[in-house]
C-alpha positions as a printed NumPy array, in Angstrom:
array([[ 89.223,  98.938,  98.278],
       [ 88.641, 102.212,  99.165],
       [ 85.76 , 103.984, 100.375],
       [ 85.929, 106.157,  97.486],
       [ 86.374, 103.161,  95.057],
       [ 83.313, 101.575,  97.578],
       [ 80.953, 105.329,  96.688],
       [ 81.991, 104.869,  92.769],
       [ 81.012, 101.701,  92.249],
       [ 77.706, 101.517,  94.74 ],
       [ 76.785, 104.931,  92.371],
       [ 76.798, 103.304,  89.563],
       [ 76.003,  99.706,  90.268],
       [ 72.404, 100.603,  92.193],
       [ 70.585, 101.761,  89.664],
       [ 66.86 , 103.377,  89.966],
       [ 65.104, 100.979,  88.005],
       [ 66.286,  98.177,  89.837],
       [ 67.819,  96.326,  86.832],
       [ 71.722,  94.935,  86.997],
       [ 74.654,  96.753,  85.677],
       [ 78.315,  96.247,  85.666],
       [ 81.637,  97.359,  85.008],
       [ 85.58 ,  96.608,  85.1  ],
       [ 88.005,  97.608,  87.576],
       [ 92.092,  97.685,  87.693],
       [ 93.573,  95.596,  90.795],
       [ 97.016,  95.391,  92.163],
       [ 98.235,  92.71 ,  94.604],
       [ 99.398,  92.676,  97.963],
       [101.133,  89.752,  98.893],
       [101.503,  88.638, 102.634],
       [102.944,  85.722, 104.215],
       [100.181,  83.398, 103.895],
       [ 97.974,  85.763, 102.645],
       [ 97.356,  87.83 ,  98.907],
       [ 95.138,  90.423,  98.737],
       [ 93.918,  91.907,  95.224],
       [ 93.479,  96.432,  96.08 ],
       [ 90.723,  97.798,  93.559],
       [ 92.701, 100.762,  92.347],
       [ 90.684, 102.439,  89.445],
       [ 86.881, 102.022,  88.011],
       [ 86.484, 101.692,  84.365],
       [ 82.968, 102.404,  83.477],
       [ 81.662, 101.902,  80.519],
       [ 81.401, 104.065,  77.679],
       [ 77.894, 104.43 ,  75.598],
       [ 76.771, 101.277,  73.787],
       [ 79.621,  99.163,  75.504],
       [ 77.275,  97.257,  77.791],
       [ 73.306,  96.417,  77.057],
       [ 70.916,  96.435,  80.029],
       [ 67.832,  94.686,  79.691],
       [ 66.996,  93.376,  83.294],
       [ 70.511,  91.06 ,  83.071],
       [ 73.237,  92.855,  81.942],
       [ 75.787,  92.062,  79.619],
       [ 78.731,  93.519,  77.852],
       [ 80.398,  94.33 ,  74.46 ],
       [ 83.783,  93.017,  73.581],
       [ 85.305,  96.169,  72.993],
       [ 84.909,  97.657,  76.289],
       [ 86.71 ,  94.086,  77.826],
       [ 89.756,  95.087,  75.537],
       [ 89.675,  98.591,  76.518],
       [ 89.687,  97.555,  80.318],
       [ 92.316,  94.785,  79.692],
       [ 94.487,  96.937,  77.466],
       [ 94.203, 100.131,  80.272],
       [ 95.358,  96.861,  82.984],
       [ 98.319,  95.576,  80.979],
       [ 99.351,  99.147,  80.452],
       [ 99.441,  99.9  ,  84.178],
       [100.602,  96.588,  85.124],
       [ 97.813,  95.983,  87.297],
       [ 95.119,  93.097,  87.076],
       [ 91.589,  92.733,  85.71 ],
       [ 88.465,  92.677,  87.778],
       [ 84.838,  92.687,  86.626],
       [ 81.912,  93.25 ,  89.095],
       [ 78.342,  92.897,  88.469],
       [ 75.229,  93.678,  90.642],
       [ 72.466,  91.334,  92.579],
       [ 69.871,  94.389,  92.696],
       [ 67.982,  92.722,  95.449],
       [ 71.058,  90.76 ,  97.03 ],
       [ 72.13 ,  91.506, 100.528],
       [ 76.17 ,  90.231, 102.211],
       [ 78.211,  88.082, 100.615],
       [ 76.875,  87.242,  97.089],
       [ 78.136,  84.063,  95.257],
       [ 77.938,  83.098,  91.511],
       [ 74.609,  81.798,  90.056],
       [ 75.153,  79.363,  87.054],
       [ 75.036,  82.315,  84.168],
       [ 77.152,  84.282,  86.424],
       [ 79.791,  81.593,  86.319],
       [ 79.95 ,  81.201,  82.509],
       [ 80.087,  84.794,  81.895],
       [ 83.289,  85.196,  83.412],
       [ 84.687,  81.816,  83.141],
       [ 84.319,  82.694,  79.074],
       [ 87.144,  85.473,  79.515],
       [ 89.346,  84.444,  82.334],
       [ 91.536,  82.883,  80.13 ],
       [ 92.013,  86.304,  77.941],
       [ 92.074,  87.877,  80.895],
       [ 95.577,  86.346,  82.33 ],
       [ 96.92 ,  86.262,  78.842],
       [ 96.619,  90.067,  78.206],
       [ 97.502,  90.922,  82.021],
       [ 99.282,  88.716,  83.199],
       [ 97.069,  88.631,  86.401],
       [ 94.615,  86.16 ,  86.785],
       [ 90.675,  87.64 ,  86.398],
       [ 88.882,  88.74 ,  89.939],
       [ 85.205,  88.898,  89.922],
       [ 83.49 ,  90.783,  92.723],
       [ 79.551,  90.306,  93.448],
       [ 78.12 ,  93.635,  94.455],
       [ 74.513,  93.651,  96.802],
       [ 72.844,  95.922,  95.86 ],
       [ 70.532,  96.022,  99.128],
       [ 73.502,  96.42 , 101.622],
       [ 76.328,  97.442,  98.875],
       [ 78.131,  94.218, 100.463],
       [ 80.279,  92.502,  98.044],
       [ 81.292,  88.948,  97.499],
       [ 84.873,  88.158,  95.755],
       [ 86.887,  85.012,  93.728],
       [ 90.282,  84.616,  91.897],
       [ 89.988,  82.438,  88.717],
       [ 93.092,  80.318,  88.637],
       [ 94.193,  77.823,  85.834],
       [ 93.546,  74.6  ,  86.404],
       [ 94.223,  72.436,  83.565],
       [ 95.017,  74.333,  79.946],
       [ 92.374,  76.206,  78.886],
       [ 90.253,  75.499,  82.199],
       [ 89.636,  78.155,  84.701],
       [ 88.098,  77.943,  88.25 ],
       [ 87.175,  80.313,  90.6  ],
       [ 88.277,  80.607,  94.354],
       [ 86.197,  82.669,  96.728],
       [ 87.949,  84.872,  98.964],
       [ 87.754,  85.327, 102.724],
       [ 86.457,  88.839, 103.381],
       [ 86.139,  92.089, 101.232],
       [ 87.67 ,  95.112, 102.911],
       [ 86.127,  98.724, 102.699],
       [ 88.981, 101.171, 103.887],
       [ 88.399, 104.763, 104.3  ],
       [ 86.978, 106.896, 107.324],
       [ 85.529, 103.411, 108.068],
       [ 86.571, 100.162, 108.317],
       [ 83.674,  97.823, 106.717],
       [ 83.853,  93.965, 106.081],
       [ 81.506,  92.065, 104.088],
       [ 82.533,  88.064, 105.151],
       [ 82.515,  85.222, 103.386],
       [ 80.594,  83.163, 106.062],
       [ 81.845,  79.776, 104.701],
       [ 85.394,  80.222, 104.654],
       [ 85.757,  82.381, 108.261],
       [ 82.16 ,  81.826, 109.948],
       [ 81.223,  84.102, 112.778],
       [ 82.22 ,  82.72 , 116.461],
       [ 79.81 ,  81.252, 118.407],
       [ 78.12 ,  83.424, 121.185],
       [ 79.149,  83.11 , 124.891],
       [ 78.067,  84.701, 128.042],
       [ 81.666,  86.077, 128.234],
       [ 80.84 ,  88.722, 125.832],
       [ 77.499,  89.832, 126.941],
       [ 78.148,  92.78 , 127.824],
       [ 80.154,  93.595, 125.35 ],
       [ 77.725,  92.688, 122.61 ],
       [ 74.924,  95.047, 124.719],
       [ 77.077,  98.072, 123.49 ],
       [ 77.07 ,  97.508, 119.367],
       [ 74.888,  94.345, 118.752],
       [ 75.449,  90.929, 117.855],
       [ 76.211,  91.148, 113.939],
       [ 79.279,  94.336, 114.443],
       [ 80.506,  91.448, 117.209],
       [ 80.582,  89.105, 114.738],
       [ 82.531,  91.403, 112.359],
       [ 84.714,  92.44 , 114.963],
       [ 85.771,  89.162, 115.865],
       [ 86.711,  88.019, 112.814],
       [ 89.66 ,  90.619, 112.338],
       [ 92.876,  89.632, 111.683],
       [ 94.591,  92.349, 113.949],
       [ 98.464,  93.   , 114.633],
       [ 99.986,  94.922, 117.498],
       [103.587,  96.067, 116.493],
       [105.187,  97.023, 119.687],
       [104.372,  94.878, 123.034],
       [105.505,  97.705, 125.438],
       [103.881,  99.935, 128.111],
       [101.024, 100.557, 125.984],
       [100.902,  97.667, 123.523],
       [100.46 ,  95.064, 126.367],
       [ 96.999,  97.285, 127.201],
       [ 96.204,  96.978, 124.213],
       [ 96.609,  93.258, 123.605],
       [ 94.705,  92.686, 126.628],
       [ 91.544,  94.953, 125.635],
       [ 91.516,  93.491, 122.296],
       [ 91.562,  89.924, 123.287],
       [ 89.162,  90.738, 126.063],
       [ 87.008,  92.217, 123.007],
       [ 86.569,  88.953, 121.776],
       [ 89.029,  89.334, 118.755],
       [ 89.916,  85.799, 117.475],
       [ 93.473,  86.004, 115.508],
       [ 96.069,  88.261, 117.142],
       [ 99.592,  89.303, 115.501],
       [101.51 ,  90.316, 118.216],
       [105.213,  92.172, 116.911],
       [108.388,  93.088, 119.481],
       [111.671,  91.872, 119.385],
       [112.486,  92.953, 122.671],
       [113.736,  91.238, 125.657],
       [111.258,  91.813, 129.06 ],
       [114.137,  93.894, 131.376],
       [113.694,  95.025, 134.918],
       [113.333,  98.521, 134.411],
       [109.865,  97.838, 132.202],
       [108.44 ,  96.328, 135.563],
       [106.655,  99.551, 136.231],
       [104.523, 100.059, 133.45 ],
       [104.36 ,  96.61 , 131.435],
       [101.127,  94.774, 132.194],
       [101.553,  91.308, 133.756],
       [105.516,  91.777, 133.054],
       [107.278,  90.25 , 136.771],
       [110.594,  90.175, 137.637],
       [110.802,  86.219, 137.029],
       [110.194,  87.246, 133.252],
       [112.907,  89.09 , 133.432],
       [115.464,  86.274, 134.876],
       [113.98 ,  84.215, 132.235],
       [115.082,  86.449, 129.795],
       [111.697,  86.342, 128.319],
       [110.441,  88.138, 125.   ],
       [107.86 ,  90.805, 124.943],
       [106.131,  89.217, 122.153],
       [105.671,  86.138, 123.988],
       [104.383,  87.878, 127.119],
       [101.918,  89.591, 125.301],
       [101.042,  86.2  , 123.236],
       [100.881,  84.631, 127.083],
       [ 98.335,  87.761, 128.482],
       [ 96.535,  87.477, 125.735],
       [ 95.627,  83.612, 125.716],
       [ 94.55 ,  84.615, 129.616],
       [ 92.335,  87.335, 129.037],
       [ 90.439,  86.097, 125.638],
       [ 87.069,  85.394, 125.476],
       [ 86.636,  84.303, 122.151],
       [ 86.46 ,  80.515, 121.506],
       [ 88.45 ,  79.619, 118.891],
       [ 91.047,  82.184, 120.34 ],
       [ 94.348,  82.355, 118.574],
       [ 97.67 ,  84.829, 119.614],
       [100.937,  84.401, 117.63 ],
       [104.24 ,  86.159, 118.801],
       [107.056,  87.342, 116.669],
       [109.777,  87.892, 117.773],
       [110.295,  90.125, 114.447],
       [110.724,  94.206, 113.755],
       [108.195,  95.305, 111.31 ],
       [111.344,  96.863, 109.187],
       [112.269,  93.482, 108.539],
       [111.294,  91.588, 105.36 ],
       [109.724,  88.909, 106.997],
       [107.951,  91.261, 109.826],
       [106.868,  92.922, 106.839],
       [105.11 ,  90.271, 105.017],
       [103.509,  88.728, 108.679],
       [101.979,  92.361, 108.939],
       [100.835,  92.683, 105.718],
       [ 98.305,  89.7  , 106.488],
       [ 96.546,  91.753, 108.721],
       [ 93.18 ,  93.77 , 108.693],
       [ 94.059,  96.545, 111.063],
       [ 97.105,  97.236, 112.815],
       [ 98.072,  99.037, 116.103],
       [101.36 , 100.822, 115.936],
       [102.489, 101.082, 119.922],
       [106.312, 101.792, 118.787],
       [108.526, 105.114, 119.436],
       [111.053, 104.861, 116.632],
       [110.37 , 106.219, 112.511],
       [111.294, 103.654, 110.966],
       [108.452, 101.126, 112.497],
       [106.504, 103.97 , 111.639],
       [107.766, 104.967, 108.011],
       [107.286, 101.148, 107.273],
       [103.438, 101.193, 108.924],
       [102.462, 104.377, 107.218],
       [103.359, 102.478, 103.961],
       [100.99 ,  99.357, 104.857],
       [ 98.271, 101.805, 105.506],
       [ 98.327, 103.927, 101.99 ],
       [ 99.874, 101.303,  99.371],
       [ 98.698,  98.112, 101.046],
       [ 94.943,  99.66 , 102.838],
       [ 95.648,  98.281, 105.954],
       [ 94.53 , 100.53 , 108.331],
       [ 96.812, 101.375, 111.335],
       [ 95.666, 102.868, 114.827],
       [ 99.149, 104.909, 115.418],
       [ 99.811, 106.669, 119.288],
       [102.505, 108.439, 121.531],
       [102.725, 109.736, 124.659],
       [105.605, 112.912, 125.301],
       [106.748, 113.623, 128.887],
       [108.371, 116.933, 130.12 ],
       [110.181, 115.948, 133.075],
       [113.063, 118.324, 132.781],
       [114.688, 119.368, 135.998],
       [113.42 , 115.972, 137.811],
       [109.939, 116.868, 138.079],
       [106.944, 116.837, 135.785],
       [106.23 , 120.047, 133.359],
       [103.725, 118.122, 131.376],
       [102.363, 115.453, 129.298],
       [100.59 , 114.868, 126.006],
       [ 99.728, 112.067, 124.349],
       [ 97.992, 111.236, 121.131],
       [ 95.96 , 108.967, 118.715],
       [ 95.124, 108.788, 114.915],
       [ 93.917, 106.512, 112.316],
       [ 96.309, 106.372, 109.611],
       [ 94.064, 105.041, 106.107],
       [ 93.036, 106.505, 102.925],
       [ 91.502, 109.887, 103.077],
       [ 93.043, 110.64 , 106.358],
       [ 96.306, 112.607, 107.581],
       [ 99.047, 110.464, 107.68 ],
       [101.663, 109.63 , 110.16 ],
       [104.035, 111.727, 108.507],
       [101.873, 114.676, 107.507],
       [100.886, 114.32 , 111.543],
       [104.722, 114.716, 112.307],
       [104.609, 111.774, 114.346],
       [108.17 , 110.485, 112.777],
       [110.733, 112.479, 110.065],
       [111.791, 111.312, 107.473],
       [115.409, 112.129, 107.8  ],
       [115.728, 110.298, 111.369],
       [114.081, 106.867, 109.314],
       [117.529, 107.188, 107.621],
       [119.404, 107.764, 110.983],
       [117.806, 104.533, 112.261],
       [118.709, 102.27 , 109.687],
       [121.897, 103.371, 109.381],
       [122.25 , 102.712, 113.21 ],
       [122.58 , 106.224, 114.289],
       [119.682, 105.841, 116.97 ],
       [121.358, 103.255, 118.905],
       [124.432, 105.507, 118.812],
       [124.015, 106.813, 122.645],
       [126.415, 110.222, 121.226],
       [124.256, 110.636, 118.052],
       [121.445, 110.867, 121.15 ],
       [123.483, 113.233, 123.219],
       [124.143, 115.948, 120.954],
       [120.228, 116.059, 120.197],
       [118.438, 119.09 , 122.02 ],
       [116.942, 118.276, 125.797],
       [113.619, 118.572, 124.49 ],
       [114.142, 116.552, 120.989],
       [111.076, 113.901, 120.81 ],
       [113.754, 111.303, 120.203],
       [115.254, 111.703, 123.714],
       [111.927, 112.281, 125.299],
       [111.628, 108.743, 126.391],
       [110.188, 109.114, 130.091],
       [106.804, 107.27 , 130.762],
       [104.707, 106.037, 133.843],
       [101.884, 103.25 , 133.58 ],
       [ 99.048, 106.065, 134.313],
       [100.106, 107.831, 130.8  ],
       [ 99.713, 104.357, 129.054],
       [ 96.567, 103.317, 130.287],
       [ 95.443, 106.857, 128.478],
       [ 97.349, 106.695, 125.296],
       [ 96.065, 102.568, 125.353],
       [ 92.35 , 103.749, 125.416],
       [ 92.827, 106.554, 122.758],
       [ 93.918, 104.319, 120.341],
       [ 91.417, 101.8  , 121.169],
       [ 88.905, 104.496, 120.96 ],
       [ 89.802, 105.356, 117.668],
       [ 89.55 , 101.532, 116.648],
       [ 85.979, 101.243, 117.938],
       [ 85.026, 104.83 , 116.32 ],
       [ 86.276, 103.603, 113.018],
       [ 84.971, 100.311, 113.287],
       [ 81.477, 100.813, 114.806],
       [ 80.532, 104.344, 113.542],
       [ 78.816, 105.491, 116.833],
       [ 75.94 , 107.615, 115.658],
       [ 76.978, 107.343, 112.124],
       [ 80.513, 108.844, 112.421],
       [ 83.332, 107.139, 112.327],
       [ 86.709, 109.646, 111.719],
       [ 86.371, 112.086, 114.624],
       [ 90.152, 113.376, 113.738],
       [ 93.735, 113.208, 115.057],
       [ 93.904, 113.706, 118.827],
       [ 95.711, 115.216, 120.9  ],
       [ 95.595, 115.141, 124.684],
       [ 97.331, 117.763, 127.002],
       [ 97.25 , 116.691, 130.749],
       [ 98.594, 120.457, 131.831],
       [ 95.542, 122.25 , 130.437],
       [ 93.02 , 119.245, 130.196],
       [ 92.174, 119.994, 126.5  ],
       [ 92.087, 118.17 , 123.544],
       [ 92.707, 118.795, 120.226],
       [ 91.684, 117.761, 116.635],
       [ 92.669, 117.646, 113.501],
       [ 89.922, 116.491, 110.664],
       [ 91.988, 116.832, 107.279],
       [ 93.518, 114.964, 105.341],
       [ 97.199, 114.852, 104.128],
       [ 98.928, 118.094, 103.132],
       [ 99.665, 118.924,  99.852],
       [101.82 , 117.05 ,  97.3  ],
       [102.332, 114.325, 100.565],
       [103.571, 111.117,  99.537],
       [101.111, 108.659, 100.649],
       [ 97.937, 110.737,  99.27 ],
       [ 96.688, 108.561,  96.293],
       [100.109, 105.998,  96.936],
       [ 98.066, 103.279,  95.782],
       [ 97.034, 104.132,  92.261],
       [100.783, 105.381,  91.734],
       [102.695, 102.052,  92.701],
       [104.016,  99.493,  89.891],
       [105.831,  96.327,  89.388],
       [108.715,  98.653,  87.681],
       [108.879, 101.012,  90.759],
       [108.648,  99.25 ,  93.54 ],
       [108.756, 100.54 ,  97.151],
       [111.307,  99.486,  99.828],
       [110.936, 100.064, 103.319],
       [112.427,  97.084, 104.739],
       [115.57 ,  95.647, 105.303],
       [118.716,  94.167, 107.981],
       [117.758,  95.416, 112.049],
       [120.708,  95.572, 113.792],
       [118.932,  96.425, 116.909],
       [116.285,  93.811, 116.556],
       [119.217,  91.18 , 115.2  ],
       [121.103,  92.077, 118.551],
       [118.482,  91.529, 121.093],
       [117.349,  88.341, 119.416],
       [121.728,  87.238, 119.492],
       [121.578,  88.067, 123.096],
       [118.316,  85.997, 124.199],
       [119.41 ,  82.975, 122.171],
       [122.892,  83.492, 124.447],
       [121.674,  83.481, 127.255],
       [119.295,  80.45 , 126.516],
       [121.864,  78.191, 125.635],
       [122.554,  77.804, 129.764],
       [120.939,  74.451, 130.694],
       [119.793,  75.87 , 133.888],
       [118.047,  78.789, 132.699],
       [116.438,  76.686, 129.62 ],
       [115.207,  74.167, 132.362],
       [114.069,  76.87 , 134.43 ],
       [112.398,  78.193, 131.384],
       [110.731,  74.675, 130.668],
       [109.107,  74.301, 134.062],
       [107.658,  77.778, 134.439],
       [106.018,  77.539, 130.655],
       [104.541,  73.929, 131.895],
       [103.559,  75.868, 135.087],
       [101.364,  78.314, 133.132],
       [100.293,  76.016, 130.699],
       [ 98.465,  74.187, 133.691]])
């Protein structure tokens, strides 16, 4: 949800006199590869007399068919959430809990269409606790919990189901990393799922700090091929990568199994754009994502993941002047894109009319290239490793900020870094007017659905060409041995 669904429903479920309350809420789904995630996208309080307080709560059946007639008329799914007053984390279902909302589950998926969530809200914390009721048998309904509950917003918060994804154990590896923000945020941290599309210069950084973090379940996104001119600025990237023909992904999968410290430590490489269908869905089983790419359509699809799926994604660039053969400047910059803050586009990190010229092919098109101006940001491709370290630790400030809250704040703004002047600048507002994205959520429906995705050529061609040059015995052999090598 967001963090203005989060404020809505803490205001009215924590009530002064310490009694329980409740109240419906509209969901839509956002379905992943292995994952489905139900986004809170309204509040439907009730009206006078349609629910009686008297220490318990309960309510009247004409504000469940109000709620389930507004859902079925937006296309959107049921939810009902009640409050523990005294309850603190992840709340389950007590035994009246579980046959108030088994008794309309069944209604519930007939008038929807969607299957009934119930959320648990704490009211000592405001954590929540989640479940799906799914058929069973006719007429017999059971609830599955879920694995986390996500807070999106100018934070990222996480209330955990401990059960289903318990917190890592503790190792001296992190201690000093847990000195800085405490045991229980390292816990947190840990446990999310994050993807990093783009395993370049500054993705490989990143990979490495995260996993070094102590971040248990990487994503890791690039269907590129390790060449020899990436040798000075890719991270761990050597030239006997290149002969191997080796992917990007699966460098970045290999760094990161090195530098991890958490235990159960897991890094999966694909070999996938995010513009494609299926590097679509993989990303959309994320938490948080970190967008280390330099094209719009990556970015166009991203920006959608952030608003209509509330994934939050930790976007960058870095622009070099080097005109005339020497350097004029450099900038580079960092922003969370999520609910309630400026998006990518309304940041002008990508246009929209160049997303088209990508799919379409134009960008590979080295004379579409040529007859853009010398200081176009689509030919401004010139980058050295000390510019990536700094865009690297920008972003991963901004992950940290959003994700710790240092003295209470968590969105400090857009930034922008100059390296001629040494200044930085911010930007705190939101989206501009009438953007897109603003509110994307609440607008999206089965009948209108958004699509982002589809057939990348580039990504197609560089994945042709590896699988080419693989089918030599000697280089596959020479592939085998050095992957047992590092395995050992």
């Amino acid at each position: 949800m967001t963090s203005d669904i989060a404020q809505r429903l803490t205001d009215h479920l924590r009530r002064a006199d310490g009694q329980e309350d409740c109240t419906f809420v509209l969901w839509r789904p956002s379905t992943g590869a292995s994952r489905t995630t139900a986004l809170l996208s309204e509040v439907v309080l009730p009206h006078d007399g349609e629910r009686i307080v008297h220490g318990t709560v309960d309510f009247t059946s004409a504000y469940f068919l109000r709620a389930a007639a507004l859902a079925a008329e937006y296309g959107c799914g049921l939810g009902f959430i009640h409050a523990h007053p005294q309850g603190r984390g992840w709340q389950r279902l007590n035994t009246i809990d579980h046959a108030a909302e088994s008794s309309f589950a069944a209604q519930t998926q007939v008038i929807t269409g969607r299957p009934l969530v119930g959320l648990t809200f704490a009211g000592t914390d405001a954590g929540f606790g989640a479940r799906i009721w799914q058929q069973q048998a006719p007429h017999c309904y059971a609830p599955t919990e879920a694995e986390s509950v996500r807070v999106v917003g100018g934070r990222l918060t996480l209330t955990v189901n401990n059960c289903l994804l318990p917190a890592p154990p503790a190792t001296n590896r992190q201690l000093r990393t847990v000195s800085a923000w405490g045991q229980t945020t390292q816990d947190d941290l840990a446990r999310l799922h994050v993807g990093v599309v783009g395993c370049g210069s500054v993705g490989m950084l990143v990979v490495e700090a995260l996993a070094r973090t102590g971040i248990q379940n990487l994503s890791l996104f690039d269907f590129d091929t390790v060449e020899e001119v990436n040798l000075d600025r890719l991270l761990h990237a050597t030239i006997r990568d290149v002969r191997l023909h080796r992917a990007k992904a699966h460098l970045a999968a290999r760094t990161a199994r090195r530098a991890a410290t958490a235990p159960n430590f897991r890094a999966t490489p694909y070999e996938l754009s995010v513009a494609e269908p299926d590097g679509f869905a993989v990303a959309a089983d994320c938490d948080v994502i970190f967008s280390c790419v330099d094209r719009p359509w990556p970015r166009a699809v991203l920006n959608l993941l952030a608003y209509a799926h509330l994934i939050p994604v930790i976007d960058g660039g870095i622009a070099v002047d080097a005109r005339g053969g020497r350097l004029r400047g450099a900038e580079w910059r960092a922003h969370v894109a999520a609910p309630g803050r400026a998006c990518m586009e309304c940041l002008g990190q990508y246009d929209p009319a160049h997303v088209s010229a990508e799919r379409d092919g134009s960008l590979d098109d080295p004379a579409y290239i040529t007859g853009l101006p010398a200081d176009h940001p689509l030919r401004r491709k010139e980058n050295v490793f000390v510019f990536s370290t700094s865009a690297a630790a920008a972003q991963l400030n901004q992950f940290i900020t959003m994700t710790t809250a240092p003295g209470g704040i968590a969105d400090t703004g857009a930034h922008l870094y100059h390296l001629t002047t040494g200044t930085l600048e911010r930007r705190e507002d939101g989206c501009e007017k009438g953007c897109p994205y603003d509110g994307m959520l609440r607008g999206l429906s089965d009948d209108a659905p958004v699509t982002v995705t589809g057939r990348h050529l580039a990504a197609e061609r560089a994945r042709a060409a590896r699988g080419l040059a693989m089918r030599r015995w000697p280089l596959r052999a020479r592939r085998a041995v050095d992957d047992l090598l590092l395995r050992l």
